[in-house]
N, C-alpha and C positions, 0 to 999 in steps of 0.2 A: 255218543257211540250207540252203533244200534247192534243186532248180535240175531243169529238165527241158528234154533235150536235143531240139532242133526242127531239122525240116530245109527251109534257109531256100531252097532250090532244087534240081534234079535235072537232069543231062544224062545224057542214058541210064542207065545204070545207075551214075554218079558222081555223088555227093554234092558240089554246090555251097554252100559257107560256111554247114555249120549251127552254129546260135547256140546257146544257154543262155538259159532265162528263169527267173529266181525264180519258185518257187512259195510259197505261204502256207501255212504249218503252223501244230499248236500241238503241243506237248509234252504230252503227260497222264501223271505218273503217278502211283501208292499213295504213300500216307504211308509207308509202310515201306521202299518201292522208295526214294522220295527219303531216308529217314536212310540206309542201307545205301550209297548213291551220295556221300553227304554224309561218310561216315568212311572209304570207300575215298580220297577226293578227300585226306582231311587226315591220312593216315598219313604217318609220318615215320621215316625212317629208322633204326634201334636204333643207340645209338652203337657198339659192338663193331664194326659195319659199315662195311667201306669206303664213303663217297660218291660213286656215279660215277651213271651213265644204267641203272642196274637199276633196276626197280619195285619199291617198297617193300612189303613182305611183310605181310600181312596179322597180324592178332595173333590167335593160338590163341582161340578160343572163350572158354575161363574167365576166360585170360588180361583179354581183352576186356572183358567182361560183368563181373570187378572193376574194372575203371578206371572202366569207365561206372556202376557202381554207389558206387563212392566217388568221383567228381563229382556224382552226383544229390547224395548223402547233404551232400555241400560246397554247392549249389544249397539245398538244401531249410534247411539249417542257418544260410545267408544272407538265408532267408526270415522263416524262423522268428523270428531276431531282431530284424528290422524290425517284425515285427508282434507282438511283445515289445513294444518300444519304443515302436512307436506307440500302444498300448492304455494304457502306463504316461505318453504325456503327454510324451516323449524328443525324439520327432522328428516335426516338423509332415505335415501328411496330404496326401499326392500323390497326384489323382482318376486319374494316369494309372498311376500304381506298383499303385494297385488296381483297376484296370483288365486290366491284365497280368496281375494274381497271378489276377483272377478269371476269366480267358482260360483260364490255362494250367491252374488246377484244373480246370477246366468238359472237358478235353481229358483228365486221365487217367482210364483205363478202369481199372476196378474188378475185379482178377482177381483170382481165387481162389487164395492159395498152392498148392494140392494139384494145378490145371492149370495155376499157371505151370512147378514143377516137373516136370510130365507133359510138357508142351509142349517144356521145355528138354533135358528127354532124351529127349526123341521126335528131336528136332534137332542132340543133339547125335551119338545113333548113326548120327542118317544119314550126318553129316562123317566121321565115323570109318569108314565104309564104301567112302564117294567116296576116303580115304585109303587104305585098304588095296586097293583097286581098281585107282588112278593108283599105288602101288608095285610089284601084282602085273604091271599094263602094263610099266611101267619093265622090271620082271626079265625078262618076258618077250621083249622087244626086245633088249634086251643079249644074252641067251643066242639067238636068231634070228641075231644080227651075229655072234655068236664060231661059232656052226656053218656060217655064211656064209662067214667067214675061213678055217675049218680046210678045208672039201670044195669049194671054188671054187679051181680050178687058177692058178695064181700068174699063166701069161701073159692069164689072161680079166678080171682086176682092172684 
């Protein structure tokens, strides 16, 4: 919900009981934007990790991009079989099961191994960058505090 603050009267220059009113929005975003939103939302804690109120940490890149690759591979092999099955006469035919499966073919894009891998380590140096970046910051700030501590006169602390 979003809300925009109104001012429901004025006495001089004091503000007499201003209200809130809903405003009408819509959300728009990328298919991408929303899976990336969609696996932040259902990360789960590693068990080695204590359970308390921290945010659960994102999973390494590879890491990631194997699980997600060995559930498609689990998806597509549950497909596979149904339409096995179904061709051999196994299991009766659901307008809506093919319906789905013809949805979700119709949906994947066709890429070229040679630019998926281009693409994935175009992205994967950039993490790698932002990480040595947010380390070099880290060091940086730590050694800012301990020359802060050493030449900052005890009674100005």
């Amino acid at each position: 919900r979003q809300y925009q603050r109104r001012v429901h009267g004025q006495l001089g220059k004091k503000t007499i009981g201003p209200f809130f009113r809903e405003v009408p929005f819509e959300w728009k975003t990328l298919d991408a934007e929303k899976i990336a939103l969609t696996m932040m939302m259902q990360q789960q804690p590693r068990e080695e990790e204590e359970e308390d109120d921290e945010v659960a940490p994102l999973r390494r890149g590879a890491d990631n991009l194997h699980l997600t690759m060995a559930r498609l591979q689990g998806h597509l092999t549950k497909a596979y079989t149904y339409v096995t099955k179904l061709l051999q006469g196994e299991v009766p035919e659901d307008k809506n099961i093919g319906r789905a499966l013809s949805s979700v073919i119709s949906q994947v894009p066709m890429v070229n191994p040679a630019t998926f891998d281009k693409v994935y380590n175009e992205s994967l140096q950039d993490m790698l960058m932002v990480i040595y970046l947010s380390n070099l910051t880290k060091a940086q700030l730590a050694l800012s505090e301990k020359l802060h501590s050493i030449f900052t006169p005890s009674f100005l602390v």
